[in-house]
Residue, then its C-alpha position, 0 to 999 in steps of 0.5 A: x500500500x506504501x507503494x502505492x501511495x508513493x507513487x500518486x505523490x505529487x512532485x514539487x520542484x523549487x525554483x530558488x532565485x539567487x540574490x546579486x546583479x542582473x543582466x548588464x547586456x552589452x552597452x559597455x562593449x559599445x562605449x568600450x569600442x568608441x574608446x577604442x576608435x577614439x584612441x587610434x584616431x588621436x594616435x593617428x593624429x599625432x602621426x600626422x602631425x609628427x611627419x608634417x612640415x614645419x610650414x605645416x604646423x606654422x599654418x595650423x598653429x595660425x588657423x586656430x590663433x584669434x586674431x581678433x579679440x572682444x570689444x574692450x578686452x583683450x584677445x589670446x595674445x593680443x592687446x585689442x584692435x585699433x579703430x576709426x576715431x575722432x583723433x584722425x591718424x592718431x590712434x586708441x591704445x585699446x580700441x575695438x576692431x572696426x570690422x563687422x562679424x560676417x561683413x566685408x571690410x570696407x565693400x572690399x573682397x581680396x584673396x589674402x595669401x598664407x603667410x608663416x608667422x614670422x612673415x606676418x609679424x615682419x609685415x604688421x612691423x612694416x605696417x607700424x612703420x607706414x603708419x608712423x610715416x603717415x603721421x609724420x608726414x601730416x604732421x605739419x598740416x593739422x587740417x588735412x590730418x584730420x582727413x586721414x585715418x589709418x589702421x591695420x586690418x585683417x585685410x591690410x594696412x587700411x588708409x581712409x581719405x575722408x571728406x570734411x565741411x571745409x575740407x572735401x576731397x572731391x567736387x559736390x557730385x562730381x568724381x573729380x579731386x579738389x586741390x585738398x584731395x590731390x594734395x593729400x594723395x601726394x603726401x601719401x604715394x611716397x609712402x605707398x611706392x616704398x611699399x611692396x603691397x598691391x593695393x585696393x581702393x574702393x569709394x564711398x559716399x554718404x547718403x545724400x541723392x546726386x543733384x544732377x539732370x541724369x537719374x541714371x547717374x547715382x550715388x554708385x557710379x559717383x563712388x566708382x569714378x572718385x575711386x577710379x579718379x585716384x587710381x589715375x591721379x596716383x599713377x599720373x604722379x609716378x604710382x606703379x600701373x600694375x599695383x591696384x588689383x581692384x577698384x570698386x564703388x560702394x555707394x553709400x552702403x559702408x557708412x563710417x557714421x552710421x547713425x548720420x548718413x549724411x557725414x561728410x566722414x561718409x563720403x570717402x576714398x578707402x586704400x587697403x595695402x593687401x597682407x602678404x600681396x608679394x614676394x619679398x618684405x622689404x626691409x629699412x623703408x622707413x626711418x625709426x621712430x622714436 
């Protein structure tokens, strides 16, 4: 009977669940392999950059170098910018940059080429050399000073002739020099024929409509003229033909003041000396300067 009843006996399995950690699935192998990939391409990296040139690394290192710091402060190894200010050829120690994020400087588009470093700060040397020429050079007469400005860019040395109440430069409407203007220009092309740099020029006028019978003839065409009326005046006077590589009319649309448009300041001849626009710097051009 014992038997029997043993054989009708229900079985009961147990089924123990151990206490710890559940499964992890395989997230750590992807994040493991990113590290992975992650290190080969830095290794391969500084393979490159060990087996590169040392043109190669100058450029890199100037790539990734600001050139151009934040109103009022200063950038990474700079001392902030110099700008357009009241003081004419003078200059502002700590000035803000006058170039607009996105803009181009002055209506005025040129191929800049690749320089070494040492090139670049032999150039911003002979451009602290020009301008201390310029300064010099107006010195004996405060009026026409105060129709100059001048500032390096990231474009080049830039020279502004500008308009003044008693001062113009050029003829109400017309795109021809005043006496004021060709004699400014001539106590600017020596200094501009001792540099190596090809040279831009753009005009400007302000926002005032041209007082003439030709409504075809506007404030476009105006500045071209006066700008091309530089170019020829400075070639007559012994200027190389072959230096300007553009000449350009910007109309009123780059105003200096921008709050009056109408400013005289508005109305402008603007000469870029373009960076690294030839082959060899120059070298003793200037006089020094105390």
């Amino acid at each position: 009977m014992a038997k029997k009843d043993d054989d009708k006996r229900p079985i009961i399995i147990k089924k123990i669940k151990k206490g710890g950690h559940g499964h992890h699935g395989g997230a750590w192998k992807v994040a493991y392999a990113d590290f992975v990939t992650a290190m080969m391409a830095f290794f391969l990296l500084l393979w490159l950059l060990s087996s590169s040139s040392k043109a190669t690394l100058e450029g890199i290192a100037e790539y990734f170098t600001p050139t151009i710091g934040v109103k009022d402060k200063e950038g990474i190894g700079f001392t902030g910018g110099t700008t357009i200010s009241e003081d004419g050829i003078r200059k502002n120690d700590s000035a803000p940059v006058a170039i607009m994020p996105g803009a181009t400087p002055q209506g005025v588009v040129a191929d800049v080429p690749e320089q070494s470093m040492t090139e670049a700060a032999e150039e911003a040397a002979l451009f602290e050399k020009a301008q201390a020429a310029v300064k010099a050079t107006m010195a004996d007469n405060a009026q026409l000073a105060e129709n100059i400005y001048i500032e390096q860019t990231p474009e080049g040395l830039k020279i502004d002739i500008v308009d003044s109440e008693k001062h113009p430069m050029f003829v109400p409407g017309r795109g021809e020099l005043t006496p004021e203007g060709q004699a400014v220009l001539s106590r600017m092309l020596p200094i501009i024929k001792k540099m190596p740099n090809y040279m831009s020029i753009s005009g400007h006028t302000d926002a005032s409509p041209i007082d003439n019978k030709n409504p075809s003839y506007t404030n476009w065409e105006l500045s071209a003229d006066r700008a091309n009326a530089a170019r020829r005046y400075m070639i007559e006077q012994g200027m190389e033909s072959e230096r300007p590589k553009k000449v350009v009319g910007m109309a009123d649309r780059e105003p200096l003041d921008e709050e009056d448009p109408r400013n005289p300041k508005n109305r402008r001849i603007s000469i870029v000396m373009l960076k690294g626009s030839h082959l060899a710097l120059p070298t003793n051009f200037f006089p020094k300067t105390e």
